[in-house]
C-alpha positions in Angstrom: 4.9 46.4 73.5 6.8 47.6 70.7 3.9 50.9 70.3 4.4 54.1 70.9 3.9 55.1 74.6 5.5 58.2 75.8 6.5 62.1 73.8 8.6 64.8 74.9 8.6 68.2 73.8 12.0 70.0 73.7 11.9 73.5 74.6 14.7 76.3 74.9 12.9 77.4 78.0 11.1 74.4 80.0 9.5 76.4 82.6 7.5 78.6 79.6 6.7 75.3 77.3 5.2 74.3 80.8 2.8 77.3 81.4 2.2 77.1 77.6 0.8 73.4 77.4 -0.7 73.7 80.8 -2.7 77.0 79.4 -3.5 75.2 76.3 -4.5 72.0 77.0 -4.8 71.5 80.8 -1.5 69.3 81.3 -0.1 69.6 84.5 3.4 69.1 85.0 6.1 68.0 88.0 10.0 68.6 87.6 12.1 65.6 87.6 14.9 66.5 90.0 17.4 63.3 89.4 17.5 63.3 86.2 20.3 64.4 84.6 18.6 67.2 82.3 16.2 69.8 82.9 13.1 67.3 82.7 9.2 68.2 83.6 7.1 64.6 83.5 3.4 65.1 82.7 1.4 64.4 86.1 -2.3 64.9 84.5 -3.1 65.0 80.7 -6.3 66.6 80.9 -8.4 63.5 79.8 -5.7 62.6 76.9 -4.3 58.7 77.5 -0.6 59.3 76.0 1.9 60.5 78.6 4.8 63.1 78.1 7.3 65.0 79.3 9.2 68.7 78.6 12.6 68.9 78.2 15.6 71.4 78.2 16.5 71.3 74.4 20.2 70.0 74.1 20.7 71.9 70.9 20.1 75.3 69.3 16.5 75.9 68.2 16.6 75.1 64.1 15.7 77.7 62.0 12.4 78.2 60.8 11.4 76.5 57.2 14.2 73.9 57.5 12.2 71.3 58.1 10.2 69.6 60.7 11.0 70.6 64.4 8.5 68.1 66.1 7.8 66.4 69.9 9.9 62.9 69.6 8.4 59.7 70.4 9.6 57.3 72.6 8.6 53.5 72.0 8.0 50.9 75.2 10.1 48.1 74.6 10.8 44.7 76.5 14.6 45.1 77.2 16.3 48.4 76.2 20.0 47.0 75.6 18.6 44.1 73.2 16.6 46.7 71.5 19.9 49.0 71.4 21.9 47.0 69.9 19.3 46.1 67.2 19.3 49.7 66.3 23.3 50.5 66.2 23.4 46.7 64.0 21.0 48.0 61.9 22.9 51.6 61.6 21.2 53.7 63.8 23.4 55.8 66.4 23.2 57.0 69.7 22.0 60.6 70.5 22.2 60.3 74.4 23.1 57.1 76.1 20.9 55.3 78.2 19.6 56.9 81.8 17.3 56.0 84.3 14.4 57.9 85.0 14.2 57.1 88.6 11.5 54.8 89.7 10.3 54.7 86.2 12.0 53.4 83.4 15.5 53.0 81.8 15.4 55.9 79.2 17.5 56.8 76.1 18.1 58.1 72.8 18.9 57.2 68.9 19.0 58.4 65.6 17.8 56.7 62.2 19.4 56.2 59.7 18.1 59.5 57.8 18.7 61.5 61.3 15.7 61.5 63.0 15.9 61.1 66.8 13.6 58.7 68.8 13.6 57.5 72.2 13.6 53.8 73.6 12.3 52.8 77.2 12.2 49.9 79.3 9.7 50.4 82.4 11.6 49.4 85.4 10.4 50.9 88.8 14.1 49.5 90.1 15.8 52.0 87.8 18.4 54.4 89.9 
């Protein structure tokens, strides 16, 4: 517990990131309907063992040679609102509140304390 288990790739166009990946590496991909954002979850990763998903990106694209534009991580933990608060006590903020990947997990996001954001998750196959 406590490892990294899970990435997303935020992408101005979802459906294009898809074809892209898919192309490059072999993932295959299925659209998340209840969630509350565009959302494709990784159904096959083409022999790779770390899951992911591709998201609509909740911001405009940053500029080029501003810095790192990366995929963010999202780290398995035992209970996501003991691990919340940790992170808000310890100065970190939320990005996007907890939500419920249905069937899944109990989902959300953070930033540091130097503005990088990374995601939390609690697997919970009751999560609505």
């Amino acid at each position: 517990m406590n490892t990294i288990a899970y990435f997303e790739i935020q992408a101005s166009e979802p459906t294009k990131a898809v074809d892209f990946y898919g192309a490059v590496f072999g993932w295959k991909f299925a659209k998340e309907e209840l969630v509350p954002i565009e959302y494709y979850r990784m159904t096959d990763t083409g022999g790779a063992g770390i899951m992911g998903a591709i998201l609509k990106r909740p911001a405009a694209t940053p500029p080029l040679e501003c810095g790192t534009n990366a995929f963010t991580c999202s780290v398995q933990v035992e209970s996501f609102d003991q691990t919340a608060a940790v992170i808000l006590k310890n100065g970190g903020q939320v990005a996007l509140p907890k939500f419920a990947i249905p069937g899944r997990c109990w989902q959300g996001y953070f930033i540091d304390i130097d503005h990088n954001v990374f995601g939390i998750f609690q697997a919970d196959e009751r999560a609505r």
